[in-house]
N, C-alpha and C positions, 0 to 999 in steps of 0.2 A: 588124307588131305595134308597137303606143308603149306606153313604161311613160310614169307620172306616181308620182311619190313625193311621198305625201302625211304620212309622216311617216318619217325617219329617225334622232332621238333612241335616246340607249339606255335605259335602266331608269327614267328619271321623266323625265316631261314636262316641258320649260323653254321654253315656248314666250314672247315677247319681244325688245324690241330688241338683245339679245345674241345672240340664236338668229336673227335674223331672215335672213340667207346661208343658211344649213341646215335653218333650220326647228324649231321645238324643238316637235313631236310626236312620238311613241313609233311604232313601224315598222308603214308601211299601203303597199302600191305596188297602184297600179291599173295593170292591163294589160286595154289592149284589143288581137284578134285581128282579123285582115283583115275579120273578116264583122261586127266590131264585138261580139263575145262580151265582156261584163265578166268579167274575172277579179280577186278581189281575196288576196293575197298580207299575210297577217295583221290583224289586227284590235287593232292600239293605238290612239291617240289619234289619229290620224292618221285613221280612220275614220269619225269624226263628221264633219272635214273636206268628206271624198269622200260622205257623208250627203246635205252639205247642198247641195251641188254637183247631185249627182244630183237631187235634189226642183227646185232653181231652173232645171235645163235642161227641167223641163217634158218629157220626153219616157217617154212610155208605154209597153209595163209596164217597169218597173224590172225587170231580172233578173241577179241578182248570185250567182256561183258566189265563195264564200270560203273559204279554204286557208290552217290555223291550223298553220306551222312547228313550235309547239311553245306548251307552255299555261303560258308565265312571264308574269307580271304584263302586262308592258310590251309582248305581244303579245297580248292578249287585252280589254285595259282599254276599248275603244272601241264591244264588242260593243251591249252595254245602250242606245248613242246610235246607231246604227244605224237610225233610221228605218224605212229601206224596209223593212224585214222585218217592219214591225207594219201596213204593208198592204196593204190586200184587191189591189190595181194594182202587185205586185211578186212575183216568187218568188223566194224564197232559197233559196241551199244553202249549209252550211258543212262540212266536214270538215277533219278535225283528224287529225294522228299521234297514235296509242295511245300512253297511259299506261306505259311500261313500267319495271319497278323495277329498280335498278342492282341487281347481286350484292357486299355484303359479305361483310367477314372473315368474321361470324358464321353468314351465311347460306351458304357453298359448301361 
């Protein structure tokens, strides 16, 4: 397996020569598996990155499985520039962890 992290920022993007050692995109890690499977590991900013990546290597169908840890801003913000998903020479999949509501005081 190789990971690639394409973006490790936490809650706003600062991408520049300040960020430029770490990277200032919001959390995207591409993993590929022996057989060459894409696996992508959240959708921040970091995903337009690996976007465009994918489109310039020219290689056909783009098939991207992505795995949304959780639906805060800075892991989700990159969905919309995601490219490959809008064509017809790619298949996506996303999945995401359920919604689920904390119990408060008033609620137990």
């Amino acid at each position: 397996m190789k990971f690639k992290f394409w973006g490790v920022r936490g809650s706003i993007p600062s991408p520049g020569p300040r960020t430029v050692r770490y990277g200032g995109n919001t959390t995207c890690i591409e993993v590929r598996s022996d057989d060459d499977t894409l696996i992508v590991l959240d959708g921040g900013t970091g995903l337009f990155c690996l976007a465009q990546a994918l489109v310039a290597s020219g290689k056909r169908p783009i098939d991207a499985n992505i795995f949304i840890t959780h639906s805060h801003w800075d892991h989700i913000h990159g969905l919309p520039f995601f490219t490959p998903c809008s064509s017809a020479a790619a298949a996506c999949a996303c999945t995401a962890s359920p919604i689920r509501r904390r119990a408060t005081a008033s609620s137990t």
